[in-house]
C-alpha positions in Angstrom: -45.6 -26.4 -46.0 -45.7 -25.3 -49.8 -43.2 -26.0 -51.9 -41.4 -29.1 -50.9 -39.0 -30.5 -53.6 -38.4 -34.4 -53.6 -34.5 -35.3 -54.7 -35.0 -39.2 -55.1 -33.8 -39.6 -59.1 -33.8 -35.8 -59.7 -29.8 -36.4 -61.4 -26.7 -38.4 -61.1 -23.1 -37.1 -62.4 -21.8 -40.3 -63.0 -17.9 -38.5 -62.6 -18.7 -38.0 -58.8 -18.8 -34.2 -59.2 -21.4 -31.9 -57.2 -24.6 -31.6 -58.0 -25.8 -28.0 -56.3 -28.9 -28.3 -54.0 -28.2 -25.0 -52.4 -31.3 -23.0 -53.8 -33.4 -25.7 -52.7 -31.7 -25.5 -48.7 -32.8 -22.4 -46.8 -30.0 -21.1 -43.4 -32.1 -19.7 -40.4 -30.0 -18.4 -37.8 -30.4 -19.9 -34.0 -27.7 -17.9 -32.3 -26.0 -14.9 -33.2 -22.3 -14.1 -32.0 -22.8 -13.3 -28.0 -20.8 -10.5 -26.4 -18.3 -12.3 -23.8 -18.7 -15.7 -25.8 -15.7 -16.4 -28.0 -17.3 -18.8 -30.6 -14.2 -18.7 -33.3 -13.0 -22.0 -32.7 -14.4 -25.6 -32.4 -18.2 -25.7 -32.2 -20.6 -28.5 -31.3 -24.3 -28.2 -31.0 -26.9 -31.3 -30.5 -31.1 -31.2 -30.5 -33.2 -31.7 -27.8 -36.7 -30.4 -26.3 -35.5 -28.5 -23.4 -38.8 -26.6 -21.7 -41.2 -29.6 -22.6 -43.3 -27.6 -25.0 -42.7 -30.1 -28.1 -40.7 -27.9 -30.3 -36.9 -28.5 -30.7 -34.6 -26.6 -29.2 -30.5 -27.0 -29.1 -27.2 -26.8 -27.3 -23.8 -25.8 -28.3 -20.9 -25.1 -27.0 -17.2 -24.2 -28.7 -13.5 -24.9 -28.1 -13.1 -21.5 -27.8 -15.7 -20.1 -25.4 -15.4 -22.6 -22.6 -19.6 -22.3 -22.0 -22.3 -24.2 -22.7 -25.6 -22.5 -24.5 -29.2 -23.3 -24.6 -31.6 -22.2 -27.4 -34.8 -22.2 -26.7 -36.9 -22.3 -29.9 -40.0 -19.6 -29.9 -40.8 -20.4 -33.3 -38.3 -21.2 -36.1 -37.2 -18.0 -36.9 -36.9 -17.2 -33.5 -34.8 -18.4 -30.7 -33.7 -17.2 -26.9 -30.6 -18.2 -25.9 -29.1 -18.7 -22.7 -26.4 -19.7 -20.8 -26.0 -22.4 -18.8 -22.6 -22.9 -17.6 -19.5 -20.8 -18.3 -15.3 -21.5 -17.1 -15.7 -25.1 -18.2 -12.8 -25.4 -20.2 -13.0 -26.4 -24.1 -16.2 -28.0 -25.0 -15.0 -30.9 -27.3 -18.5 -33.0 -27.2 -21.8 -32.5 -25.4 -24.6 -35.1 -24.6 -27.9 -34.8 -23.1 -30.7 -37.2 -21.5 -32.7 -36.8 -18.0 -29.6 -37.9 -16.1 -31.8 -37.3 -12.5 -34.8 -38.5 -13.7 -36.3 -34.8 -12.6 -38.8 -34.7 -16.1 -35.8 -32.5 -17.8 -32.9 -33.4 -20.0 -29.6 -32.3 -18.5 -26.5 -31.7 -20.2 -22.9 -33.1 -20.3 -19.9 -31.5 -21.2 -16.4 -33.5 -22.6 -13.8 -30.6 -21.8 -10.2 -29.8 -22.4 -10.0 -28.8 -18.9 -9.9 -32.3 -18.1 -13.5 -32.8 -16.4 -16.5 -34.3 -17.7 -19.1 -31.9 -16.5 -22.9 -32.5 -15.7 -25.0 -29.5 -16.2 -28.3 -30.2 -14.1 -31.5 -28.6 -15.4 -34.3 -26.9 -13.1 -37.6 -29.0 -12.9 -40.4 -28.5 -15.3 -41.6 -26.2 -12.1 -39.9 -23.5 -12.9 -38.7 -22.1 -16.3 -35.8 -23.6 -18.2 -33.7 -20.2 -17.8 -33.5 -21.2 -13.3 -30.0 -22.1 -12.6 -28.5 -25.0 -13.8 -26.6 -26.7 -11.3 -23.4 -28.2 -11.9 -20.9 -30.8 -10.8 -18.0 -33.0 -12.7 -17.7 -36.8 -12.5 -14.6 -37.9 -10.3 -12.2 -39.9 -12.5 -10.0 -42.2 -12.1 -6.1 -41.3 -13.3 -5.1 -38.0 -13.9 -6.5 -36.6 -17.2 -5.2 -33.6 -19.1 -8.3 -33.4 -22.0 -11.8 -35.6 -22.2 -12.4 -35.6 -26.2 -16.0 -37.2 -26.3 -18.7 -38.2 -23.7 -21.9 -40.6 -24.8 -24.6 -41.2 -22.1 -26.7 -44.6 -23.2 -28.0 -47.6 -21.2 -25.1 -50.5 -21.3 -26.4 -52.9 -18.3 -30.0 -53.5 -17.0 -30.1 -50.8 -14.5 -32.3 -47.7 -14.7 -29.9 -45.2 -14.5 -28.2 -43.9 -17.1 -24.2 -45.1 -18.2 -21.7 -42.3 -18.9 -18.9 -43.1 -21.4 -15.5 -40.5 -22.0 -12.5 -41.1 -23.6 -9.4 -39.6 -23.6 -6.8 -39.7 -26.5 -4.2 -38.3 -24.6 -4.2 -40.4 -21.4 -5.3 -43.5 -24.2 -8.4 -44.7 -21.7 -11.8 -45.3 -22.3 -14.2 -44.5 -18.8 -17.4 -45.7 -17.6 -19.8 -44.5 -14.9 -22.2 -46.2 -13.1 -24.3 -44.3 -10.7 -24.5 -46.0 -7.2 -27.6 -44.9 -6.7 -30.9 -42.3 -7.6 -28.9 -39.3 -9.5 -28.5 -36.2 -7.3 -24.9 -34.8 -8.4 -22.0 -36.3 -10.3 -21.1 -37.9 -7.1 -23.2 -40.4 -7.5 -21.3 -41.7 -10.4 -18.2 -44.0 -10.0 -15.6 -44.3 -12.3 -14.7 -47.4 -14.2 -11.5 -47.9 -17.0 -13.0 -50.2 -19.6 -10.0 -49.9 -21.7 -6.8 -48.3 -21.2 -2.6 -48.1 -22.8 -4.8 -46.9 -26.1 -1.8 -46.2 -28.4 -2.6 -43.0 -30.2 -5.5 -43.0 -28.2 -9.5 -42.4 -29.9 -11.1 -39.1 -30.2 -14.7 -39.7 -31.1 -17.3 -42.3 -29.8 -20.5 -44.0 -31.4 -23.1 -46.4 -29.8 -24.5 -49.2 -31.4 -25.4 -52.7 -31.2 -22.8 -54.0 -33.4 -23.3 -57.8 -33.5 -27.6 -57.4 -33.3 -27.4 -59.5 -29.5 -29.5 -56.7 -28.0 -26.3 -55.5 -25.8 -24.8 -52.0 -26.8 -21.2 -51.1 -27.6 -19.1 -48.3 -28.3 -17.3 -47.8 -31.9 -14.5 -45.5 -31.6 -12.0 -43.5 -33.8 -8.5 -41.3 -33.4 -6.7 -39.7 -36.0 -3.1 -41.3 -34.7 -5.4 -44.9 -33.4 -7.6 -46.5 -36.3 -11.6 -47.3 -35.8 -12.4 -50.4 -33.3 -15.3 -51.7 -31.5 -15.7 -52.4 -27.9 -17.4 -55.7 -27.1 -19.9 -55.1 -24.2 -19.4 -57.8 -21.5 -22.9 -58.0 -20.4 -24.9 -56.2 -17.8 -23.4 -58.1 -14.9 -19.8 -57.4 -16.3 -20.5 -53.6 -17.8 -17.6 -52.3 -15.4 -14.6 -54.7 -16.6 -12.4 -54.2 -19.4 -14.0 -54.6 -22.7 -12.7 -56.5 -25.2 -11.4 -54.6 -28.1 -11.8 -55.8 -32.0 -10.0 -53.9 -34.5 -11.6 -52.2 -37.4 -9.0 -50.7 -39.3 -5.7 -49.9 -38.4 -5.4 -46.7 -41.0 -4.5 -43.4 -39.2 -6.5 -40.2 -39.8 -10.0 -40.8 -39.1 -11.9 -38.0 -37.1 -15.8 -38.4 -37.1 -17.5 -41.8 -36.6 -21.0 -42.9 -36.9 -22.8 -46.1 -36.4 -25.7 -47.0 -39.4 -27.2 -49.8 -41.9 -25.7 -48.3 -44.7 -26.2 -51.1 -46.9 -29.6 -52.0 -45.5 -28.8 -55.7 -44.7 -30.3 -55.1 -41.5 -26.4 -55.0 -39.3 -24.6 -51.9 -38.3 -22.2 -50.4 -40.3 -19.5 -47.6 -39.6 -18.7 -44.5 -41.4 -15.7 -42.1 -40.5 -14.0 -39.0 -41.9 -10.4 -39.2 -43.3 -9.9 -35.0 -42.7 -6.8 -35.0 -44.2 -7.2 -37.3 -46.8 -10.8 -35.7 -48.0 -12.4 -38.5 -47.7 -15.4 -40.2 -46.4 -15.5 -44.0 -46.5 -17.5 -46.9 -44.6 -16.5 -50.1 -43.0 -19.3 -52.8 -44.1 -20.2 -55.1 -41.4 -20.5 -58.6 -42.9 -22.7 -60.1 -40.1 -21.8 -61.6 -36.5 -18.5 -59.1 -36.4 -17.1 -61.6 -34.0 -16.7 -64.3 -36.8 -15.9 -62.2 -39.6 -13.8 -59.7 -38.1 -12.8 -58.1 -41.3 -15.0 -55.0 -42.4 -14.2 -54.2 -46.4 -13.5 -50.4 -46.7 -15.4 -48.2 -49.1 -15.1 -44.6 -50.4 -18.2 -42.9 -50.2 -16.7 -39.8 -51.6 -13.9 -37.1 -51.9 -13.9 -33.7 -51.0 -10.8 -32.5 -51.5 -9.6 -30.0 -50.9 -12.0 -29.9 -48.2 -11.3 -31.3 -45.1 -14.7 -33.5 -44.0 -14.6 -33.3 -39.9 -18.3 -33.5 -39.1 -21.0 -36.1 -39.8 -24.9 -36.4 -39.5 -27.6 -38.9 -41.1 -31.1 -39.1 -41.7 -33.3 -40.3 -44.4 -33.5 -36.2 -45.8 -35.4 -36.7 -49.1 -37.5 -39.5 -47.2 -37.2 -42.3 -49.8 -36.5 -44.7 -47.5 -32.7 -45.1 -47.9 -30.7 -42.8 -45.2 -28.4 -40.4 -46.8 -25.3 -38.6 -44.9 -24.5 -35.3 -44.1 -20.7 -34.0 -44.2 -19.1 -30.8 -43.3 -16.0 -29.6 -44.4 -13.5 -27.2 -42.7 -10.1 -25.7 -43.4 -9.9 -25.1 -47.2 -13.1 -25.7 -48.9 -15.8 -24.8 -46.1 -19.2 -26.3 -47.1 -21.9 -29.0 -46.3 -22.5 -31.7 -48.2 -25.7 -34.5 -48.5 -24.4 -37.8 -49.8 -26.9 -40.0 -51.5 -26.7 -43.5 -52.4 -27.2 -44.2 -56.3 -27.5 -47.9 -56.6 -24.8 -50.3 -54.7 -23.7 -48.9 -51.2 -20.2 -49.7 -52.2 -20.4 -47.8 -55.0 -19.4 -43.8 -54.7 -21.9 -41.6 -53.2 -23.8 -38.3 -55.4 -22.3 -35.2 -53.3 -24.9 -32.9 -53.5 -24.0 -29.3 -52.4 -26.3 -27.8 -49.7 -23.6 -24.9 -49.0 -21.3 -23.6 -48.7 -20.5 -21.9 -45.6 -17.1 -19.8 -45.6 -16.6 -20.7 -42.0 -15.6 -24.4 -40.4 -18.5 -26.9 -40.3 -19.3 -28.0 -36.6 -21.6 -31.5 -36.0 -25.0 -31.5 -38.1 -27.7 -33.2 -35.7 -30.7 -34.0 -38.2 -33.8 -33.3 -36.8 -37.7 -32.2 -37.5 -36.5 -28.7 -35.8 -39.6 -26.6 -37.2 -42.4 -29.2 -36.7 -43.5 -29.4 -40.4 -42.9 -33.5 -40.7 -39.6 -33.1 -43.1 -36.1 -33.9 -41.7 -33.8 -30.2 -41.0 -30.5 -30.4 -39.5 -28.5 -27.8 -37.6 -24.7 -27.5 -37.6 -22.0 -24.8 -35.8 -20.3 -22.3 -38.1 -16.7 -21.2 -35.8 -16.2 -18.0 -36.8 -19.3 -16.9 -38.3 -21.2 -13.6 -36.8 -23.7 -16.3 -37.0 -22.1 -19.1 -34.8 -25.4 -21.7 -34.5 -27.7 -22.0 -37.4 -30.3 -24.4 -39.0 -31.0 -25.8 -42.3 -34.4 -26.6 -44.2 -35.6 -27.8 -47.7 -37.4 -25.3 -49.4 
């Protein structure tokens, strides 16, 4: 593709003020507002190749419309969406993977109903548009609202782990199928931690400590950021032991990623009300040196930064983050390191959007060998878009 423009040293405003990328940043719409599909409040969307043909396609679903919607990508101007399960309740989180092992990712749905659906695809025999069946994992105390569901590999089995946690019933669940996936039956429920105060909101998955074993970072607004020590495959279903992070309130969005490049795992998490977005450097072997020195990445006040997405999106070699804002100052932002990771970030403006800023997977979503990323826009008569360098 013609016209590619490469960021890496193209300006630094040493006062930490914007510097405005958005004629370089071209919106393509994946979804327009859907009659019957109330998509004002609260969206989420991820990536994934749904029909097998190689080409991304995408899922989203919103507080507001209770339904989960594929989009099926016919070329990158072009998308057929579909529905795949309605009545669900809020969607606060989706996840996908190949949950049955049938050839075809299947989706999962964190709702404010208080189920953790599993939204099964058709085989690969028939087209992606079949009926999805669908069935919600059994759990184990009384839950009003799941907030976030991960699906990941946490002991040595071959089938898939599922992860929830709820803020308002302050526990953190497990699943471990008992058996080849045919429903969410199959899975049995497991409280790994539990009497959360404040409870956490929003999961990552990383290998914290580098001992091959994965964990789960977590984050609540009225709870701090902690990890969650994985007890080993044998063990995956017992409490896990809990190491704080930081113990400051007001943190929405977490991710798990080198940001220094020391070759550990770092954390970065939104402060929505306080604008900012900082990072928790990981000194080495967490377990030792259990303190993680906070650093502000930037402020975006008076915007509100409650969404979060990485990728190395100038391909320099250094991975850069990706913030949205909502509430006040509605907009997307690329943060790029200049020098020292503890050093501010460069904001650089990719939009902004006049309508709240859902998740922003980063992805190759029109084939052409540059990283894109897609986001939700609640409200917008254009609800699901996508994002490219020009």
């Amino acid at each position: 593709m013609a016209g590619w423009v490469i960021l890496t040293g193209c300006g630094f405003n040493p006062d930490g003020s914007d510097i405005d990328v958005t004629d370089l940043w071209e919106q393509f719409i994946i979804a327009s507002r859907q009659a019957g599909l109330d998509t004002n409040v609260g969206g989420y969307v991820l990536l994934q190749d749904f029909d097998g043909d190689g080409k991304t396609d995408a899922a989203s679903g919103f507080v507001s419309s209770e339904a989960v919607v594929i989009h099926i990508q016919n070329n990158p101007s072009v998308w057929s969406s579909f529905t795949i399960g309605s009545n669900l309740g809020a969607i606060n989180s989706l996840a996908s993977e190949d949950i049955d092992d049938s050839g075809q990712p299947d989706v999962l749905a964190a709702t404010g109903d208080g189920k953790i659906w599993i939204l099964f695809a058709p085989s690969f025999a028939g087209p992606v548009t079949d009926l999805w069946r669908r069935s919600s994992l059994d759990h184990p105390v009384v839950v009003g609202s799941w907030d976030d569901v991960k699906v990941a590999h946490f002991d040595d089995r071959a089938e898939f782990n599922i992860v929830g946690t709820s803020s308002d019933a302050g526990i953190i669940v497990l699943w471990r199928s008992q058996g080849r996936v045919t429903s969410a039956v199959t899975y049995e429920p497991f409280v790994i931690a539990s009497d959360l105060p404040g409870g956490f909101e929003r999961l990552t998955v990383a290998d914290v400590d580098e001992d091959g074993d994965l964990y789960l970072v977590a984050c609540g607004p009225d709870s701090g950021v902690i990890w969650l020590e994985n007890p080993g495959a044998a063990n995956v279903t017992q409490f896990w032991m809990i190491h704080p992070i930081s113990s400051d309130k007001g943190f929405t969005r977490v991710l798990a990623v080198d940001v220094d490049q020391e070759g550990d795992i770092d954390i970065v998490v939104t402060d929505r009300d306080g604008g900012r977005v900082v990072w928790f450097e990981n000194r080495g072997s967490p377990r030792q040196n259990p303190v993680w020195p906070e650093h502000l990445m930037a402020n975006l006040l008076p915007g509100r930064p409650d969404a979060l997405g990485v990728g190395d999106l100038d391909e320099d070699g250094v991975l850069d983050i990706l913030v949205g804002t909502d509430t006040n100052q509605q907009a997307i932002y690329w943060l790029e390191r200049q020098g020292m990771a503890q050093s501010l970030w460069q904001r650089r403006l990719i939009a902004r959007t006049g309508f709240d800023v859902g998740e922003l997977p980063v992805g190759d979503i029109d084939g052409v060998g540059w990283p894109d990323f897609a986001t939700t826009l609640a409200g917008s008569p254009s609800p699901v878009v996508w994002y490219r360098q020009d």
